[in-house]
mmCIF file of the protein (N, C-alpha, C, O) and its ligand, coordinates in Angstrom:
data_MODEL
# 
_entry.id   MODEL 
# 
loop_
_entity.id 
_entity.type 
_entity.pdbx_number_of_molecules 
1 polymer     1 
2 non-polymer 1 
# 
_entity_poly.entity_id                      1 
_entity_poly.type                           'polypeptide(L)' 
_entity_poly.nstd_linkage                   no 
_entity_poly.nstd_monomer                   no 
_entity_poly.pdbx_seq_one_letter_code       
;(UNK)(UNK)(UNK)(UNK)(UNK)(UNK)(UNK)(UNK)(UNK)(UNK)(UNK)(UNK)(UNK)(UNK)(UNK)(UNK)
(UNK)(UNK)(UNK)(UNK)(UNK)(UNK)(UNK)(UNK)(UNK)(UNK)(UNK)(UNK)(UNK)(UNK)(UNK)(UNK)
(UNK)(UNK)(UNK)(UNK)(UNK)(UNK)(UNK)(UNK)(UNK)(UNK)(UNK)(UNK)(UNK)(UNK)(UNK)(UNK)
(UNK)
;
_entity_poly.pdbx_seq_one_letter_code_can   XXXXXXXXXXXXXXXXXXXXXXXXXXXXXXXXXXXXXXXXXXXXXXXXX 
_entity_poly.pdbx_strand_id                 A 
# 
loop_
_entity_poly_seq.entity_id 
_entity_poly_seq.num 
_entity_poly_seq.mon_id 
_entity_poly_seq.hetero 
1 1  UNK n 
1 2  UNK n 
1 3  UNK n 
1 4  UNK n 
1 5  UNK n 
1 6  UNK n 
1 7  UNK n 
1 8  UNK n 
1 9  UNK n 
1 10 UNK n 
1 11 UNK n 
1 12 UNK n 
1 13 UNK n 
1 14 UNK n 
1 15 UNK n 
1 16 UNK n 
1 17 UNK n 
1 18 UNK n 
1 19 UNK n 
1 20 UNK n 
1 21 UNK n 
1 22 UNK n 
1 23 UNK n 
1 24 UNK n 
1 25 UNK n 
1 26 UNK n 
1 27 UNK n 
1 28 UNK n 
1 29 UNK n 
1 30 UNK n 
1 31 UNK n 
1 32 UNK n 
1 33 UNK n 
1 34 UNK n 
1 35 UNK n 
1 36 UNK n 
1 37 UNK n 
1 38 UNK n 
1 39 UNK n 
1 40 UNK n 
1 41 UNK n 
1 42 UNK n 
1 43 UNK n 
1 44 UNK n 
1 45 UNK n 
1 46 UNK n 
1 47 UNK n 
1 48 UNK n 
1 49 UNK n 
# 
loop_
_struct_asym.id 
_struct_asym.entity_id 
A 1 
B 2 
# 
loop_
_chem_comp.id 
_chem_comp.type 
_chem_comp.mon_nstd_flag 
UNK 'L-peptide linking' . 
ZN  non-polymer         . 
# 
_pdbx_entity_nonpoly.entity_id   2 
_pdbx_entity_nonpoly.name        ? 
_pdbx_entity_nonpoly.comp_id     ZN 
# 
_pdbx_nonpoly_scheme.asym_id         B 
_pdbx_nonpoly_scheme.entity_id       2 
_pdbx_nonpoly_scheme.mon_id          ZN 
_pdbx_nonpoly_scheme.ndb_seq_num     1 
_pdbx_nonpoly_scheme.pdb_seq_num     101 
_pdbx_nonpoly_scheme.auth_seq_num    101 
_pdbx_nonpoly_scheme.pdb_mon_id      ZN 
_pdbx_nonpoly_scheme.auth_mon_id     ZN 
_pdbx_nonpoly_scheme.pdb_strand_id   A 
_pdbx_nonpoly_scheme.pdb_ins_code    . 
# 
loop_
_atom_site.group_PDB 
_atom_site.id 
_atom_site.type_symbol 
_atom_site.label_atom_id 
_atom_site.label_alt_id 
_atom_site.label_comp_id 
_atom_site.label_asym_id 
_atom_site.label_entity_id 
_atom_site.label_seq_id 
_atom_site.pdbx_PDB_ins_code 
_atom_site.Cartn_x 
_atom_site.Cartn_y 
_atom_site.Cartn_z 
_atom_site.occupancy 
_atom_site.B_iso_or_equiv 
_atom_site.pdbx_formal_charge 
_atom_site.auth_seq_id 
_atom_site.auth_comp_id 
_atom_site.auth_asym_id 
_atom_site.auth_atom_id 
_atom_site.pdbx_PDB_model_num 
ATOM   1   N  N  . UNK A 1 1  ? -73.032 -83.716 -3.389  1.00 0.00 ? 1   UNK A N  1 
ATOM   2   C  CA . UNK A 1 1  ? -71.908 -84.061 -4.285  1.00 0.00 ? 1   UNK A CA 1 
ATOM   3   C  C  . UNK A 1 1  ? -71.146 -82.816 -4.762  1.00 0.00 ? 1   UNK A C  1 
ATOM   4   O  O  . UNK A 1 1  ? -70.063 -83.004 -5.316  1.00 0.00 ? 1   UNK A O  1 
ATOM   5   N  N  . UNK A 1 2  ? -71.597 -81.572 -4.605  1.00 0.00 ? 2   UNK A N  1 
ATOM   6   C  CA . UNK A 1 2  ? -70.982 -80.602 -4.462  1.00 0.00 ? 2   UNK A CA 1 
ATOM   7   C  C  . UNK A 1 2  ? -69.571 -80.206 -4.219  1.00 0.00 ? 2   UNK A C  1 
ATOM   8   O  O  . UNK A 1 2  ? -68.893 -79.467 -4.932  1.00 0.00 ? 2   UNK A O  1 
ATOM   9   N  N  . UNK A 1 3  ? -69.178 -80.863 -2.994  1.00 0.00 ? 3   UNK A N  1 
ATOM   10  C  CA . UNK A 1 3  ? -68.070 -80.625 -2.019  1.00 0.00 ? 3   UNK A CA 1 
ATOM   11  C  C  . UNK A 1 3  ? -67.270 -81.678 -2.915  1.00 0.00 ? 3   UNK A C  1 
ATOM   12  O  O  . UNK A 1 3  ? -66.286 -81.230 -3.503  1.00 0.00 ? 3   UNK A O  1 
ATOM   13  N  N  . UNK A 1 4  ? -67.486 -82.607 -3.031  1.00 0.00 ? 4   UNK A N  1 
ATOM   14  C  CA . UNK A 1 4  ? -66.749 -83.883 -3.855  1.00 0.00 ? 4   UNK A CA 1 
ATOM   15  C  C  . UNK A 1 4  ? -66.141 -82.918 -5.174  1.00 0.00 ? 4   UNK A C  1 
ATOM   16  O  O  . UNK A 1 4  ? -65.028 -82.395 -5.125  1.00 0.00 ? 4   UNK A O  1 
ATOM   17  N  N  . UNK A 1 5  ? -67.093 -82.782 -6.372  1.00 0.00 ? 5   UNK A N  1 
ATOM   18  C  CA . UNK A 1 5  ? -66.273 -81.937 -7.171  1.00 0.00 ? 5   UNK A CA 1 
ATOM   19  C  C  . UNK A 1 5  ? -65.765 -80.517 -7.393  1.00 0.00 ? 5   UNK A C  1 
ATOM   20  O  O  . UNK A 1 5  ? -65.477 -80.037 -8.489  1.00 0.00 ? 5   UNK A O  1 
ATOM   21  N  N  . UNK A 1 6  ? -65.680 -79.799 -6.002  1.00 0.00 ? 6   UNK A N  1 
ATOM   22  C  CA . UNK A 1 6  ? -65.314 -78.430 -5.893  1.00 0.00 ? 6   UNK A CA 1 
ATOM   23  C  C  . UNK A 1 6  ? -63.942 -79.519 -5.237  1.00 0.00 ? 6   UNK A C  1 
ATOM   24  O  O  . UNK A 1 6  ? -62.991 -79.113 -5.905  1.00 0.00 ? 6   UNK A O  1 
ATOM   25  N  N  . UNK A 1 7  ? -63.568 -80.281 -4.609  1.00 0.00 ? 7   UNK A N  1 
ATOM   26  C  CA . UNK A 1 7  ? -62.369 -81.081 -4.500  1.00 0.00 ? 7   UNK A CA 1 
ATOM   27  C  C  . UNK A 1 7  ? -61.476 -81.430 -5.745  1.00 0.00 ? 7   UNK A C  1 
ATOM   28  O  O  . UNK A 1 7  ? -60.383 -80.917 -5.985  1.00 0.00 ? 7   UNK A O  1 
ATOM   29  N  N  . UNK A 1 8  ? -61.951 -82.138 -6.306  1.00 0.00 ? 8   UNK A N  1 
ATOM   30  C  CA . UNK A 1 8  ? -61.187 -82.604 -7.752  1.00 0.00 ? 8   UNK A CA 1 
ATOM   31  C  C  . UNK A 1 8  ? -60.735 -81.310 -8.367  1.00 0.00 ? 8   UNK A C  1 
ATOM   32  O  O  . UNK A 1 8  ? -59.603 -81.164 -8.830  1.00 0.00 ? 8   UNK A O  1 
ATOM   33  N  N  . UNK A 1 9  ? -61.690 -80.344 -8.356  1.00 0.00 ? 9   UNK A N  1 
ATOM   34  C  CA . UNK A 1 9  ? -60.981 -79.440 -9.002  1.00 0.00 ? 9   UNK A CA 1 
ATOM   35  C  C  . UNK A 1 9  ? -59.779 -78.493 -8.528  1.00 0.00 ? 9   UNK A C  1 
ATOM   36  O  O  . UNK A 1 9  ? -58.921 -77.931 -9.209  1.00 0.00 ? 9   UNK A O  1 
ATOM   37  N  N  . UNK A 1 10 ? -59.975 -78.496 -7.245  1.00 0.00 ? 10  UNK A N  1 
ATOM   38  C  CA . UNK A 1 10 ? -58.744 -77.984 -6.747  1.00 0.00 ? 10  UNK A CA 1 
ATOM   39  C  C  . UNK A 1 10 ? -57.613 -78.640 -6.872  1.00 0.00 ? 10  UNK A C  1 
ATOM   40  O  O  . UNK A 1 10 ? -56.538 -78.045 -6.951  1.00 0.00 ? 10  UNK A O  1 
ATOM   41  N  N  . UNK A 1 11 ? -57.737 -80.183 -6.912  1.00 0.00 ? 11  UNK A N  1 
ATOM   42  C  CA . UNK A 1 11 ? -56.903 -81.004 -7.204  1.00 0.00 ? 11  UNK A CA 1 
ATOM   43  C  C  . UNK A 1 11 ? -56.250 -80.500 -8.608  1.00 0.00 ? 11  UNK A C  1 
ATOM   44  O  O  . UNK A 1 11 ? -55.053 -80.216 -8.553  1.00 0.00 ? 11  UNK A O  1 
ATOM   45  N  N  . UNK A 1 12 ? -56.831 -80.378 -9.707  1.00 0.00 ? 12  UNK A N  1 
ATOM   46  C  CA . UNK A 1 12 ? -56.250 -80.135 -10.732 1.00 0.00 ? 12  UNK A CA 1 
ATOM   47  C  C  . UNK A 1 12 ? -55.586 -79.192 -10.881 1.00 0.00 ? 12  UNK A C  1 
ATOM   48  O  O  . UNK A 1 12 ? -54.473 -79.020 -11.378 1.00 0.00 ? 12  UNK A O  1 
ATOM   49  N  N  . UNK A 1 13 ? -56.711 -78.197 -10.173 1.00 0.00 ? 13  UNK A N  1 
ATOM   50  C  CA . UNK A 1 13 ? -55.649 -76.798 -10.234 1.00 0.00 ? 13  UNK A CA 1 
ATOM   51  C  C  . UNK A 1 13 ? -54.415 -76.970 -9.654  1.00 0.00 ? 13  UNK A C  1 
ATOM   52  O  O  . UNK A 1 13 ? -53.454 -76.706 -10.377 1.00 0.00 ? 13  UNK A O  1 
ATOM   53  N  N  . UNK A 1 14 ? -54.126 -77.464 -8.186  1.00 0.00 ? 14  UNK A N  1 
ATOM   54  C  CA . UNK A 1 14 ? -52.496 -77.463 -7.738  1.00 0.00 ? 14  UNK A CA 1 
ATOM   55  C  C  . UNK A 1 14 ? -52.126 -78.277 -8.495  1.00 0.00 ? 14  UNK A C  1 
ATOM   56  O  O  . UNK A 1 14 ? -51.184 -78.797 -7.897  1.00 0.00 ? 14  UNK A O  1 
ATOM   57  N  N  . UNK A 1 15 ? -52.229 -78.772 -9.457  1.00 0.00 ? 15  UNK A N  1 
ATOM   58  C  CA . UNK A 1 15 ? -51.599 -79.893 -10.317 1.00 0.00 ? 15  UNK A CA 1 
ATOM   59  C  C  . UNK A 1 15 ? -50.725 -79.127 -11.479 1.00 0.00 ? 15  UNK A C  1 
ATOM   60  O  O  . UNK A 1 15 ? -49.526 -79.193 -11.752 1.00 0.00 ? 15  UNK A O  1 
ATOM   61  N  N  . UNK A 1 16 ? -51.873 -78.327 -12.091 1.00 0.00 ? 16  UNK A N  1 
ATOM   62  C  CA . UNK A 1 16 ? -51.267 -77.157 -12.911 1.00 0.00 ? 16  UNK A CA 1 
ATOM   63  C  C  . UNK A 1 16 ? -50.335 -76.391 -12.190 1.00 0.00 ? 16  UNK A C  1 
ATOM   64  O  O  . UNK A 1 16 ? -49.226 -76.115 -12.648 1.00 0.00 ? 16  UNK A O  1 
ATOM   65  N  N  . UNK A 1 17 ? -50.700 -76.063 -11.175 1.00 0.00 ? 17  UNK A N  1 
ATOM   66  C  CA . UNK A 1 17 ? -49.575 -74.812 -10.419 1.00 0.00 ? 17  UNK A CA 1 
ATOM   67  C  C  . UNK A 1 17 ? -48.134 -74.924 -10.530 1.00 0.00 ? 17  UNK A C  1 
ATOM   68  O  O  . UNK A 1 17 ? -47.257 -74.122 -10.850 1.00 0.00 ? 17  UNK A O  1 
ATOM   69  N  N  . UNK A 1 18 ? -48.131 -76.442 -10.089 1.00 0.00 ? 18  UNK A N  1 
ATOM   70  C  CA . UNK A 1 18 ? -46.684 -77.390 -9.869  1.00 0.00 ? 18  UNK A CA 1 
ATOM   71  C  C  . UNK A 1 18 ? -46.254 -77.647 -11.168 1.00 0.00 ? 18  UNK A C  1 
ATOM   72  O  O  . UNK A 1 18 ? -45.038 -77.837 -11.188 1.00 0.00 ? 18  UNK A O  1 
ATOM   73  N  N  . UNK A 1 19 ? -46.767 -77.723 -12.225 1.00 0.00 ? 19  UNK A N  1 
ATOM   74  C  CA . UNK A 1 19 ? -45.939 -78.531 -13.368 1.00 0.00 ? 19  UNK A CA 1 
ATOM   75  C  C  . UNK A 1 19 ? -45.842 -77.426 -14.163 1.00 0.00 ? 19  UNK A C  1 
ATOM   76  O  O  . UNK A 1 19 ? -44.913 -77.517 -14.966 1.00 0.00 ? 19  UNK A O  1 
ATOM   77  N  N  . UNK A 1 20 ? -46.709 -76.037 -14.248 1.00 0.00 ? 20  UNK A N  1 
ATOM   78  C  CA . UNK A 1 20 ? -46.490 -74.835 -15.341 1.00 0.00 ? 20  UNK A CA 1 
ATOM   79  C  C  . UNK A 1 20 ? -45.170 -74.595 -15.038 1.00 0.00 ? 20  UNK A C  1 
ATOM   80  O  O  . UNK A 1 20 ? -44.677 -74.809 -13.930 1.00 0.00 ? 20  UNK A O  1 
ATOM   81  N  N  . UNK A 1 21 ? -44.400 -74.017 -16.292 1.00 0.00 ? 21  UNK A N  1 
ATOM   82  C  CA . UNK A 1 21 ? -42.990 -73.666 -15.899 1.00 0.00 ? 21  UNK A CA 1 
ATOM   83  C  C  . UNK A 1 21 ? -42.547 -72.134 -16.784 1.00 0.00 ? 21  UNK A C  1 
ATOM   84  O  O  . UNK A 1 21 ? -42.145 -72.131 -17.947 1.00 0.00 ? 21  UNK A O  1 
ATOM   85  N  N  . UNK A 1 22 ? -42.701 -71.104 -16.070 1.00 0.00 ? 22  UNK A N  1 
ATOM   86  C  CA . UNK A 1 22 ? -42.310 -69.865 -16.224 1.00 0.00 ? 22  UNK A CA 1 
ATOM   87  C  C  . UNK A 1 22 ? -41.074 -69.532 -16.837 1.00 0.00 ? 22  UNK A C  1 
ATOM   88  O  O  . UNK A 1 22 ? -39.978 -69.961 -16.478 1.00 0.00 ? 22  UNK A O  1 
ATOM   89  N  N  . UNK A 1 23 ? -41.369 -68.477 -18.106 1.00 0.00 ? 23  UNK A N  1 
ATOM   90  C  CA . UNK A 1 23 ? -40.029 -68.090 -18.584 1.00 0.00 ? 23  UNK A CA 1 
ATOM   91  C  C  . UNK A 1 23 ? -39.241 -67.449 -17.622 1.00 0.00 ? 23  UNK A C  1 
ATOM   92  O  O  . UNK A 1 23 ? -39.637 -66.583 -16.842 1.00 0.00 ? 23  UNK A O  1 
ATOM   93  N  N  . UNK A 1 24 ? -38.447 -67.770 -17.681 1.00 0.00 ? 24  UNK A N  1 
ATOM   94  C  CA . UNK A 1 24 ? -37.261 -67.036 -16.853 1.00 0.00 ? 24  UNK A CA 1 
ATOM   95  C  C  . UNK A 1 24 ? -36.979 -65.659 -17.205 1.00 0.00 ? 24  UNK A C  1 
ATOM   96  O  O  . UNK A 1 24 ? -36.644 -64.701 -16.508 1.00 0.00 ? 24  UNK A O  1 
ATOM   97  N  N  . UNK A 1 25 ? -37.274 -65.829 -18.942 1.00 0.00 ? 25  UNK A N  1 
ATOM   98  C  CA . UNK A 1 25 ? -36.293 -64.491 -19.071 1.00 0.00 ? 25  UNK A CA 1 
ATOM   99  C  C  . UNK A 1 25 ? -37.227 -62.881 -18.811 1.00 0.00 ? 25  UNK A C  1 
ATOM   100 O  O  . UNK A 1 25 ? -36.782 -61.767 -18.532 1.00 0.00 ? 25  UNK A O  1 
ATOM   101 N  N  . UNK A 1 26 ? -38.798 -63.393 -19.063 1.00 0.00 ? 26  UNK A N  1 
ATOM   102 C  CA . UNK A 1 26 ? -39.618 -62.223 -19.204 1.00 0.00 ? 26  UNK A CA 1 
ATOM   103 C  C  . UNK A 1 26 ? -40.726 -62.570 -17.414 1.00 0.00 ? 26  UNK A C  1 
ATOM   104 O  O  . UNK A 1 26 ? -41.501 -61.777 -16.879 1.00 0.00 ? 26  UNK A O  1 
ATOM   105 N  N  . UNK A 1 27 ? -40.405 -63.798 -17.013 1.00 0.00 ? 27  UNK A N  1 
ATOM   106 C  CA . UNK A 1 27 ? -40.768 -63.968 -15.402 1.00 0.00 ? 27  UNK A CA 1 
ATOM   107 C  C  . UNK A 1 27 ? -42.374 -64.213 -16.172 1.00 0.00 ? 27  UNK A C  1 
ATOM   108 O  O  . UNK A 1 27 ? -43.153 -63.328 -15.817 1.00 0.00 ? 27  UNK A O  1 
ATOM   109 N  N  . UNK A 1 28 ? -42.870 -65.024 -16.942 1.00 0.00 ? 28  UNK A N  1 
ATOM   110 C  CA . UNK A 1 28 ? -44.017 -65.558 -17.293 1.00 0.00 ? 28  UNK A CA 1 
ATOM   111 C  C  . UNK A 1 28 ? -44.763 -64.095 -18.137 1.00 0.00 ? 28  UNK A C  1 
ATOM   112 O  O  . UNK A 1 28 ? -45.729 -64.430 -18.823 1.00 0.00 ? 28  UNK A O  1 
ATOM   113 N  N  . UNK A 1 29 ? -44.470 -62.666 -18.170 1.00 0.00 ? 29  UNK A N  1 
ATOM   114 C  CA . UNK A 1 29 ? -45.236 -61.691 -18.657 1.00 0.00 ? 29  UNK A CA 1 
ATOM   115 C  C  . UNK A 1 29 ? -45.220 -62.177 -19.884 1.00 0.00 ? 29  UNK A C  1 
ATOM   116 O  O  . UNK A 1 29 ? -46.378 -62.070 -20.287 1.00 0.00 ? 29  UNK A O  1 
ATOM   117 N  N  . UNK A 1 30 ? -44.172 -62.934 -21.197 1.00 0.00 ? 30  UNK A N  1 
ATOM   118 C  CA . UNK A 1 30 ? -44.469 -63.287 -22.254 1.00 0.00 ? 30  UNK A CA 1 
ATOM   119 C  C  . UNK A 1 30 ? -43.804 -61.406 -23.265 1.00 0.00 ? 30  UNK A C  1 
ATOM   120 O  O  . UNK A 1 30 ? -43.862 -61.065 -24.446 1.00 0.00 ? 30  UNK A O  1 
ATOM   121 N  N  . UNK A 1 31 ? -43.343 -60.808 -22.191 1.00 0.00 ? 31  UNK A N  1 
ATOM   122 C  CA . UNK A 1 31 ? -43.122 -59.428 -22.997 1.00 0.00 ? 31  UNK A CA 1 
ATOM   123 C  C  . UNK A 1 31 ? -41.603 -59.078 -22.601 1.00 0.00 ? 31  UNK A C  1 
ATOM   124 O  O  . UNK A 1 31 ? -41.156 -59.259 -21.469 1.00 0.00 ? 31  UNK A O  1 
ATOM   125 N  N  . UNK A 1 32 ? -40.802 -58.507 -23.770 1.00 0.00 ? 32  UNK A N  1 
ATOM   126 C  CA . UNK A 1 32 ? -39.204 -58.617 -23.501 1.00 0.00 ? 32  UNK A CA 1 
ATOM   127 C  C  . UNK A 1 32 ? -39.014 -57.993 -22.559 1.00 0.00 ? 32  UNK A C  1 
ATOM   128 O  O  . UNK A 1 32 ? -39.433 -56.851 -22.749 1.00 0.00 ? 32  UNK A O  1 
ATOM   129 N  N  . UNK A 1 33 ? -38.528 -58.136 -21.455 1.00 0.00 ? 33  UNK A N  1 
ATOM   130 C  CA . UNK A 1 33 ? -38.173 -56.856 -20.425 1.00 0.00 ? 33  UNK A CA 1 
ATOM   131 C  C  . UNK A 1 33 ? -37.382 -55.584 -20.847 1.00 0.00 ? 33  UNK A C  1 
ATOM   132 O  O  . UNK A 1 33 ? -36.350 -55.406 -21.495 1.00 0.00 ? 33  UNK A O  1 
ATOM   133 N  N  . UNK A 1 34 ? -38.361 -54.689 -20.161 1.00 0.00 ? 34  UNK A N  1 
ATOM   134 C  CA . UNK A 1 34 ? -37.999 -53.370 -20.941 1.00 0.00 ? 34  UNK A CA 1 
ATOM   135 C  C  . UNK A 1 34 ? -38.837 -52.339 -21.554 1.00 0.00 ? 34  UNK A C  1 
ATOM   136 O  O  . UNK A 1 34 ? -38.787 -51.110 -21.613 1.00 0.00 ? 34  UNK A O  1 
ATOM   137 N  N  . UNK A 1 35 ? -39.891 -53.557 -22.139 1.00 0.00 ? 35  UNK A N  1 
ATOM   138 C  CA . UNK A 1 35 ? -40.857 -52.984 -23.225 1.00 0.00 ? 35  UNK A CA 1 
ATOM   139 C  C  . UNK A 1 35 ? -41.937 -53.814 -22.610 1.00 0.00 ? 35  UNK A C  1 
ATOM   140 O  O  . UNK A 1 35 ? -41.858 -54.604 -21.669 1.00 0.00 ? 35  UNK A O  1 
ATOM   141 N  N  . UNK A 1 36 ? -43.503 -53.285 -23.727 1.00 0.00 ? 36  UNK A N  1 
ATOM   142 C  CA . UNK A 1 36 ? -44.565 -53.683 -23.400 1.00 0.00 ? 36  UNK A CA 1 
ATOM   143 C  C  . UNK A 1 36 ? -44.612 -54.170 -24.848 1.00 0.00 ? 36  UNK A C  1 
ATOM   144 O  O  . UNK A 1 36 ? -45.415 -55.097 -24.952 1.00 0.00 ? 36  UNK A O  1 
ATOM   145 N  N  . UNK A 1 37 ? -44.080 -53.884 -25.872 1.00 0.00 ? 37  UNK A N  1 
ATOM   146 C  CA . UNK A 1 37 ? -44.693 -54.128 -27.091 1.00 0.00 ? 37  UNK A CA 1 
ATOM   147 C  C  . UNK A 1 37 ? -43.815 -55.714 -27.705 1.00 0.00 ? 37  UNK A C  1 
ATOM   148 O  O  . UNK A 1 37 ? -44.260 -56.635 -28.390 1.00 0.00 ? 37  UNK A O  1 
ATOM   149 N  N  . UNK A 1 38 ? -43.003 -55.585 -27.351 1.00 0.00 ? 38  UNK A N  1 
ATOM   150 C  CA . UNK A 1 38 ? -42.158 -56.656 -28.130 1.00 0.00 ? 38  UNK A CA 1 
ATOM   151 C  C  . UNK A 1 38 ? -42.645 -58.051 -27.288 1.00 0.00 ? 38  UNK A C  1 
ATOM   152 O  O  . UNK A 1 38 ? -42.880 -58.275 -26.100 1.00 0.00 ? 38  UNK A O  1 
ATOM   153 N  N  . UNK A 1 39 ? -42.670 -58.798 -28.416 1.00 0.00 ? 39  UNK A N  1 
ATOM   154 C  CA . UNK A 1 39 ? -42.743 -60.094 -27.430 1.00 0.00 ? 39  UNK A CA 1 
ATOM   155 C  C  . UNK A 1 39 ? -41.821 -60.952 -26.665 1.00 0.00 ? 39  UNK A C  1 
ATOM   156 O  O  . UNK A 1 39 ? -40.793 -60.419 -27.083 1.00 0.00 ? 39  UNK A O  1 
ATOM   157 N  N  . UNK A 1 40 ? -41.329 -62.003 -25.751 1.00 0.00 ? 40  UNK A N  1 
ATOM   158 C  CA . UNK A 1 40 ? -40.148 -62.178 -25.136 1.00 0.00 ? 40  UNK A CA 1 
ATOM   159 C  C  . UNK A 1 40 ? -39.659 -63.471 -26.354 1.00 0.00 ? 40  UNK A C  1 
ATOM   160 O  O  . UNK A 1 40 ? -40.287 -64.425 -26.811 1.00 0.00 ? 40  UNK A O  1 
ATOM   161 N  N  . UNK A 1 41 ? -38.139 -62.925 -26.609 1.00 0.00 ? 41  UNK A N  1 
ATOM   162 C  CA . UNK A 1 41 ? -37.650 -63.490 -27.747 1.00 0.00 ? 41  UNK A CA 1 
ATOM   163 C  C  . UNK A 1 41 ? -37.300 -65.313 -26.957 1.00 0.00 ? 41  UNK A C  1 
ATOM   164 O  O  . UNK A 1 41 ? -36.793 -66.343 -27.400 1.00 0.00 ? 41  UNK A O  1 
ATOM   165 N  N  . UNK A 1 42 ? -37.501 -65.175 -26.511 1.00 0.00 ? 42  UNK A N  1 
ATOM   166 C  CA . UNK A 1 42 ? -36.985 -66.888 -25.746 1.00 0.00 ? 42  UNK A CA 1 
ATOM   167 C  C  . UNK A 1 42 ? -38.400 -67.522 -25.431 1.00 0.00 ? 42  UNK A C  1 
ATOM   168 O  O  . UNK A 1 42 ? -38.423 -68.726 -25.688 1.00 0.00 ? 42  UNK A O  1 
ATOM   169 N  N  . UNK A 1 43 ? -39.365 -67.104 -25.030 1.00 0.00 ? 43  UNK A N  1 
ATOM   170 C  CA . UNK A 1 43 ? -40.712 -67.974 -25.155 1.00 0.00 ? 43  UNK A CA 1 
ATOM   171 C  C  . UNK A 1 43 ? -41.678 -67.908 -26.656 1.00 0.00 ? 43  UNK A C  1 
ATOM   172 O  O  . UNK A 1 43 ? -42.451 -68.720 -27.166 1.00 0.00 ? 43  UNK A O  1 
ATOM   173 N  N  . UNK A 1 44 ? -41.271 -66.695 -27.015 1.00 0.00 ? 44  UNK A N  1 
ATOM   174 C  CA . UNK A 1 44 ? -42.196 -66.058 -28.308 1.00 0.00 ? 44  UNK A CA 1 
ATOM   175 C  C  . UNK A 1 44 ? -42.925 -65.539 -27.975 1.00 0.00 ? 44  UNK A C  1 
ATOM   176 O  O  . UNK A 1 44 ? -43.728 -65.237 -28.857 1.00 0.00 ? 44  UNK A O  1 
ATOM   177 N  N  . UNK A 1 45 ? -43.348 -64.895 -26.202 1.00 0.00 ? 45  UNK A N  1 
ATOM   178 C  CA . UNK A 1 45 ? -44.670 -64.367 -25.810 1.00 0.00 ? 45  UNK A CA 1 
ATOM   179 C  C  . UNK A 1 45 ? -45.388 -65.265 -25.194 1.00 0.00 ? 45  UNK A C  1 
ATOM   180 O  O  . UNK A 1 45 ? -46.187 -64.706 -24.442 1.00 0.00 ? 45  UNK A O  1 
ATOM   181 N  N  . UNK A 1 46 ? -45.481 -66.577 -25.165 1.00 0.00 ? 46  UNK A N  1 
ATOM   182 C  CA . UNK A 1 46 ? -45.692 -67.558 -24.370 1.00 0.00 ? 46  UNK A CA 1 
ATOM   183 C  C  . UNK A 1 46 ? -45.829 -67.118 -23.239 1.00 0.00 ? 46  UNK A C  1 
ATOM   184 O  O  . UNK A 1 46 ? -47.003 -66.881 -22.955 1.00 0.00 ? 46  UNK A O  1 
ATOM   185 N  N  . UNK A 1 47 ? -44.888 -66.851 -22.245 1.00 0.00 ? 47  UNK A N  1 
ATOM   186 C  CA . UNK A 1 47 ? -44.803 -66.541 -21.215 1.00 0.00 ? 47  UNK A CA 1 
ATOM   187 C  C  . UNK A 1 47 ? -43.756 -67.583 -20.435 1.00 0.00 ? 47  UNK A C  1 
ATOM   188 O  O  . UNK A 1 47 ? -43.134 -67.244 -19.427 1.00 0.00 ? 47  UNK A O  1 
ATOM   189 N  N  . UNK A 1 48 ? -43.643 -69.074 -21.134 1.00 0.00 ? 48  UNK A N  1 
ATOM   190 C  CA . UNK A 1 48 ? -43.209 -70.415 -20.683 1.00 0.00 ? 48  UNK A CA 1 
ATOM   191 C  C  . UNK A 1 48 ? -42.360 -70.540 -21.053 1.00 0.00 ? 48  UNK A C  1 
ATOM   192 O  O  . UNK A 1 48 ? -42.075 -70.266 -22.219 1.00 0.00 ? 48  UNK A O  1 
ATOM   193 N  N  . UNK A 1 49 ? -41.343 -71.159 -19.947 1.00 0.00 ? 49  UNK A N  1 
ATOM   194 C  CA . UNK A 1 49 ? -40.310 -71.186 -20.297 1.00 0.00 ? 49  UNK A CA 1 
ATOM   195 C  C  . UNK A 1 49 ? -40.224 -72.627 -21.085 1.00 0.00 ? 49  UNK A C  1 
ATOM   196 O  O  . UNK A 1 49 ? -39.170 -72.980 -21.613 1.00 0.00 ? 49  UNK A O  1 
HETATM 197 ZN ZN . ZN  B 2 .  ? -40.352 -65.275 -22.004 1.00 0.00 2 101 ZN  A ZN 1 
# 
């Protein structure tokens, strides 16, 4: 039963892959471009768009 739930879980994972949705403005880093310290003013650091 192994193989069965090392399946499902991959399932979920491409599930996540497809529906996460990346900030645009900082490209998912969550940090303003430019800098390392500031956070990205359009997700809050999130990373999501
Ligand atoms: Zn961002």
């Amino acid at each position: 039963m192994v193989v069965k739930r090392v399946r499902v879980k991959e399932h979920i994972k491409t599930l996540r892959e497809s529906t996460k949705t990346i900030c645009d403005h900082c490209k998912g880093t969550g940090r303003e471009p430019g800098t390392d310290e500031k956070p990205c003013s359009v997700c809050k650091g999130s990373g999501k768009g």
